[in-house]
C-alpha positions in Angstrom: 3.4 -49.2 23.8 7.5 -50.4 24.0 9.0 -50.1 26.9 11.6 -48.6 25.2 11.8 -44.8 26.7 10.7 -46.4 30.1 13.0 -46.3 33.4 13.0 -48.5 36.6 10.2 -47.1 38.9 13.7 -47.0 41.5 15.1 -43.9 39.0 11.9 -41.7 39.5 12.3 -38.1 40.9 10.5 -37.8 44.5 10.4 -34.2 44.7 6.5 -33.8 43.3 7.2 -33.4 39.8 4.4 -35.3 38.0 5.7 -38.4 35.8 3.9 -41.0 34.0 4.6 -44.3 35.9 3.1 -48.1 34.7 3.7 -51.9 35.7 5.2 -54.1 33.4 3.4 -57.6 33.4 6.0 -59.3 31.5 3.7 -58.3 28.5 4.9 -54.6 28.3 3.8 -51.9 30.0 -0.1 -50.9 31.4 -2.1 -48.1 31.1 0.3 -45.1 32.0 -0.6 -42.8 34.9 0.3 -39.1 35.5 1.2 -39.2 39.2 3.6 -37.5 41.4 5.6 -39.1 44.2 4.5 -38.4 48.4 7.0 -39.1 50.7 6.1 -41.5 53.9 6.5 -40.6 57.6 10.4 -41.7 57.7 9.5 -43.5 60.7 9.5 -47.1 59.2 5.5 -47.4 59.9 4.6 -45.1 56.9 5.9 -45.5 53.6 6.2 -43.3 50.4 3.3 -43.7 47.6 2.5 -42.3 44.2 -0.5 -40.2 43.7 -2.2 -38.3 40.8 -2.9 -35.1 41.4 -6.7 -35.4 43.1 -5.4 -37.9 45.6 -8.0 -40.5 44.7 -5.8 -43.2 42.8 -2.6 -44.3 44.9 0.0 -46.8 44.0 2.5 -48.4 46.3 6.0 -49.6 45.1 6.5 -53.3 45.3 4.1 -56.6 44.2 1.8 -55.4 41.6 2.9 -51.7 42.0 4.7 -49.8 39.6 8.1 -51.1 38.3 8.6 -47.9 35.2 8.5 -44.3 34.9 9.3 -41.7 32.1 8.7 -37.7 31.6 5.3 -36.6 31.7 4.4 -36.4 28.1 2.0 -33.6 27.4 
């Protein structure tokens, strides 16, 4: 997989819409994920994460998190 048609993870919607996001090694990108962004608390303490749509896989944003994004692909 390139990461050609991939965006930085910064460029993602956070409104829910369901994207595929993965984390670029250096080596190109991971296995993709269909998740959908969940906004934190706003109060400092509770950040946003990414989620797919079960709620049991969650990623955070930062080291090791995801760095890409793109349209679902169905």
């Amino acid at each position: 997989m390139s990461m050609e048609d991939w965006q930085p993870i910064h460029t993602a919607p956070r409104d829910g819409t369901i994207v595929e996001i993965v984390a670029d090694a250096g080596e190109g990108p991971g296995e993709a994920w269909p998740m959908r962004w969940v906004a934190g608390k706003g109060d400092g303490q509770t950040p946003g994460f990414w989620t797919v749509s079960d709620g049991s896989f969650t990623w955070r944003e930062g080291d090791g998190g995801p760095t890409h994004w793109r349209p679902r692909h169905k």
